[in-house]
N, CA, C and O of each residue as an XYZ file, in Angstrom:
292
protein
N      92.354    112.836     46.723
C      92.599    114.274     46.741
C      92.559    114.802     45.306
O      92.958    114.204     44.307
N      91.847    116.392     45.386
C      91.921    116.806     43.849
C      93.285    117.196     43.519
O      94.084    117.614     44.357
N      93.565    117.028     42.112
C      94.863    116.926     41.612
C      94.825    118.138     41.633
O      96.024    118.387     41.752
N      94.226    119.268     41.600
C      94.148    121.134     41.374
C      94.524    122.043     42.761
O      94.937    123.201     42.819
N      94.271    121.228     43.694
C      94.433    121.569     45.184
C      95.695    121.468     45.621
O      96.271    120.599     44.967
N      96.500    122.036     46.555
C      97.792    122.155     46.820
C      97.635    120.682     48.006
O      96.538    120.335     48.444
N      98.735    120.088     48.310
C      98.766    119.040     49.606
C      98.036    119.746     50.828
O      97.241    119.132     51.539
N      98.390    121.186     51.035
C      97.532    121.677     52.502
C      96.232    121.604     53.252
O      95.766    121.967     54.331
N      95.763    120.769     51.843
C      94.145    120.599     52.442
C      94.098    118.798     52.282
O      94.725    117.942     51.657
N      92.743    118.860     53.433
C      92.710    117.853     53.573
C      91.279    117.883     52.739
O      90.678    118.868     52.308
N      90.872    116.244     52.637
C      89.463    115.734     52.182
C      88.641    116.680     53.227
O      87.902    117.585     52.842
N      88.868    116.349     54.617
C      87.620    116.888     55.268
C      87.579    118.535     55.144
O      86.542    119.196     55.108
N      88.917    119.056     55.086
C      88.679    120.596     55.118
C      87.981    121.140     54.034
O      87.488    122.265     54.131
N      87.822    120.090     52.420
C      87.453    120.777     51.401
C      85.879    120.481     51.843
O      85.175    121.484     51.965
N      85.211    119.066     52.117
C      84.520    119.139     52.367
C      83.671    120.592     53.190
O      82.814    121.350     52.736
N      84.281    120.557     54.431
C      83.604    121.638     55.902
C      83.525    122.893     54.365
O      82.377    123.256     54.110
N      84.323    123.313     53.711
C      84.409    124.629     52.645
C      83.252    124.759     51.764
O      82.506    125.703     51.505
N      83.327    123.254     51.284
C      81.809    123.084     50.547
C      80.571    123.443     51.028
O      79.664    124.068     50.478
N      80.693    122.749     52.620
C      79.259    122.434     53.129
C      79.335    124.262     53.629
O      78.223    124.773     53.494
N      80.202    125.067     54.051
C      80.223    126.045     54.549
C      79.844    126.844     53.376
O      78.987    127.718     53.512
N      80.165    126.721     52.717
C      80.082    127.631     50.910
C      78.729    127.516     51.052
O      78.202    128.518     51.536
N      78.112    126.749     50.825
C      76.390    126.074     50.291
C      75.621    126.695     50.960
O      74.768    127.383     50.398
N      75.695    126.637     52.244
C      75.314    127.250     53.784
C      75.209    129.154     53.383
O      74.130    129.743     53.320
N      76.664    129.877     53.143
C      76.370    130.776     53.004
C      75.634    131.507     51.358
O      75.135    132.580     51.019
N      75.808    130.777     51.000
C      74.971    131.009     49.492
C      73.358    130.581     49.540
O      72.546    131.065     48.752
N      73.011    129.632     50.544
C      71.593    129.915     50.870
C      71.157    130.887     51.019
O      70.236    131.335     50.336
N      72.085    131.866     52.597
C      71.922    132.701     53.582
C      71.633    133.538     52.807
O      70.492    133.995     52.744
N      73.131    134.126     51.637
C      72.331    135.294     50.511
C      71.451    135.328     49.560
O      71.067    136.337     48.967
N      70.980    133.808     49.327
C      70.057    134.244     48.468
C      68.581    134.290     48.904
O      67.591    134.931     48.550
N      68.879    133.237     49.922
C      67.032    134.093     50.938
C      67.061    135.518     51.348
O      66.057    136.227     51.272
N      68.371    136.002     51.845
C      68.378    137.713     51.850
C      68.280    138.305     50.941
O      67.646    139.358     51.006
N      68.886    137.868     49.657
C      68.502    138.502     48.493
C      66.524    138.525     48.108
O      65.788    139.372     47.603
N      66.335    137.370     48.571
C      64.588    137.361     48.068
C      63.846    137.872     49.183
O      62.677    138.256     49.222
N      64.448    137.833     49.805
C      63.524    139.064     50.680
C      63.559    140.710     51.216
O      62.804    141.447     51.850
N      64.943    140.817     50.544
C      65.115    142.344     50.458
C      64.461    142.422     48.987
O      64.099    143.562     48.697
N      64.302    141.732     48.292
C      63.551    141.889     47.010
C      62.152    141.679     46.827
O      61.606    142.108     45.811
N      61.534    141.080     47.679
C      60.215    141.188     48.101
C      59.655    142.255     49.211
O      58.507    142.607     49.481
N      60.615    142.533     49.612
C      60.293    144.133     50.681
C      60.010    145.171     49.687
O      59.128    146.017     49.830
N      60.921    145.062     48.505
C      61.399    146.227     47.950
C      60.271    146.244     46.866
O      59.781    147.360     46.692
N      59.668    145.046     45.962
C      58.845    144.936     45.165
C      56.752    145.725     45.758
O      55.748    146.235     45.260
N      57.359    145.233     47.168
C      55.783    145.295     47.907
C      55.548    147.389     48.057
O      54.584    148.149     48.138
N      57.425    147.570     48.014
C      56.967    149.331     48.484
C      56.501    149.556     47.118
O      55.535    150.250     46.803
N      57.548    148.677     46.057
C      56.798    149.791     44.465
C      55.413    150.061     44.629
O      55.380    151.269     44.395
N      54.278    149.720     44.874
C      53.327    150.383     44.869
C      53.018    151.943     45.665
O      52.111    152.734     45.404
N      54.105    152.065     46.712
C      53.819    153.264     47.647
C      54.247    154.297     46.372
O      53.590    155.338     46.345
N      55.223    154.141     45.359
C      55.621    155.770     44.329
C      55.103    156.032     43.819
O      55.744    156.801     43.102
N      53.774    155.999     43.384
C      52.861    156.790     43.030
C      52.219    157.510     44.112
O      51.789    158.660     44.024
N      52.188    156.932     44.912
C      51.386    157.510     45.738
C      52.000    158.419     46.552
O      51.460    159.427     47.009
N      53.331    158.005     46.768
C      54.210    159.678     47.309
C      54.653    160.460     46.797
O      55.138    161.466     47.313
N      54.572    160.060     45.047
C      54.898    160.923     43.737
C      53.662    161.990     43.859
O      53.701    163.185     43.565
N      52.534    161.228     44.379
C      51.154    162.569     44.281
C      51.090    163.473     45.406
O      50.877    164.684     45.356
N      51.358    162.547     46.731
C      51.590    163.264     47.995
C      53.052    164.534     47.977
O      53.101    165.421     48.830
N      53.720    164.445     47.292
C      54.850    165.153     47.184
C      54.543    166.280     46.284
O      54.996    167.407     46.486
N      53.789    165.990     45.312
C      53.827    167.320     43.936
C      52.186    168.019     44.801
O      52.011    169.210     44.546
N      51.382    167.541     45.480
C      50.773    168.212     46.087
C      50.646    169.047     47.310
O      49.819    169.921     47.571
N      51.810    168.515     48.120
C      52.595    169.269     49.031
C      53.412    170.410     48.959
O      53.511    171.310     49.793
N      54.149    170.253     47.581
C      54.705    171.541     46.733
C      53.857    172.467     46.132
O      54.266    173.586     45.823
N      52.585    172.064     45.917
C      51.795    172.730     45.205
C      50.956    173.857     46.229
O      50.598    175.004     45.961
N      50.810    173.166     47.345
C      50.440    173.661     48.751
C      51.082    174.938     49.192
O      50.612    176.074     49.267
N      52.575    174.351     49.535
C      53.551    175.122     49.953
C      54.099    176.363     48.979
O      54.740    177.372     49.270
N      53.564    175.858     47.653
C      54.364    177.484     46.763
C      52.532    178.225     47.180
O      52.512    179.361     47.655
N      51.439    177.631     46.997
C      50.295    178.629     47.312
C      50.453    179.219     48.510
O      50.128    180.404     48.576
N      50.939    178.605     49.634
C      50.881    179.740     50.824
C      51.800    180.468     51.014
O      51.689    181.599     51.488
N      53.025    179.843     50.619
C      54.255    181.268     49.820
C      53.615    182.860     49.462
O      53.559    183.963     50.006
N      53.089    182.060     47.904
C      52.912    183.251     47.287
C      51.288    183.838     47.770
O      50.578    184.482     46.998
N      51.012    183.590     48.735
C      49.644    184.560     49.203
C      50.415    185.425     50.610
O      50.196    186.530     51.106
N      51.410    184.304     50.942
C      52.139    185.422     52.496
C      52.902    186.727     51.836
O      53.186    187.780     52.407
N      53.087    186.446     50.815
C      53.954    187.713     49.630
C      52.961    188.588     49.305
O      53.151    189.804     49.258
N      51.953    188.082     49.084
C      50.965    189.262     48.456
C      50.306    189.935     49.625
O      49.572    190.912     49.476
N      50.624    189.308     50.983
C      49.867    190.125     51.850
C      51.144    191.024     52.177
O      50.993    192.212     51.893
N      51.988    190.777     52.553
C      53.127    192.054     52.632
C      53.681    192.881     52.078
O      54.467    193.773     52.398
N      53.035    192.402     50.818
C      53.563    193.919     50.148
C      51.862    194.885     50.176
O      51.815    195.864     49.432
N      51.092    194.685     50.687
C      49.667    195.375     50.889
C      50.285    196.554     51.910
O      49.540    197.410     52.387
C-alpha cells in the first residue's frame, strides 16, 4: 500500500481508479481531437461566409436605399 493514501483504499480500488482514470482521459482526448478536427476542417468555410455576408449587406443596403428613392418620387 502507498504510504500517501489513507488505510480506506484498497490495492484493487486504486488500481479500478487508475485503469478508470486512463479510460476517461483517452475518452477526452479523442473528443478533444475530433472536436478539433471538425473545427480546423470549418476554418476554411470564413472566408467564404466573410464574402457571402459583406455581400449580402451590400445587397440589402442597395435595395433599401432604391425602395427610399422610389417613395419619396
Amino acid at each position: 500500500m502507498n504510504d500517501y493514501l489513507p488505510e480506506l483504499y484498497t490495492d484493487r480500488d486504486i488500481t479500478r481508479a487508475r485503469r478508470r482514470g486512463k479510460v476517461v482521459g483517452w475518452l477526452q482526448g479523442g473528443t478533444a481531437v475530433l472536436l478539433f478536427g471538425i473545427g480546423y476542417s470549418l476554418i476554411g468555410w470564413i472566408p467564404t461566409l466573410l464574402v457571402l455576408g459583406l455581400v449580402g449587406f451590400v445587397v440589402y443596403k442597395l435595395v433599401r436605399a432604391s425602395k427610399r428613392g422610389d417613395e419619396s418620387a
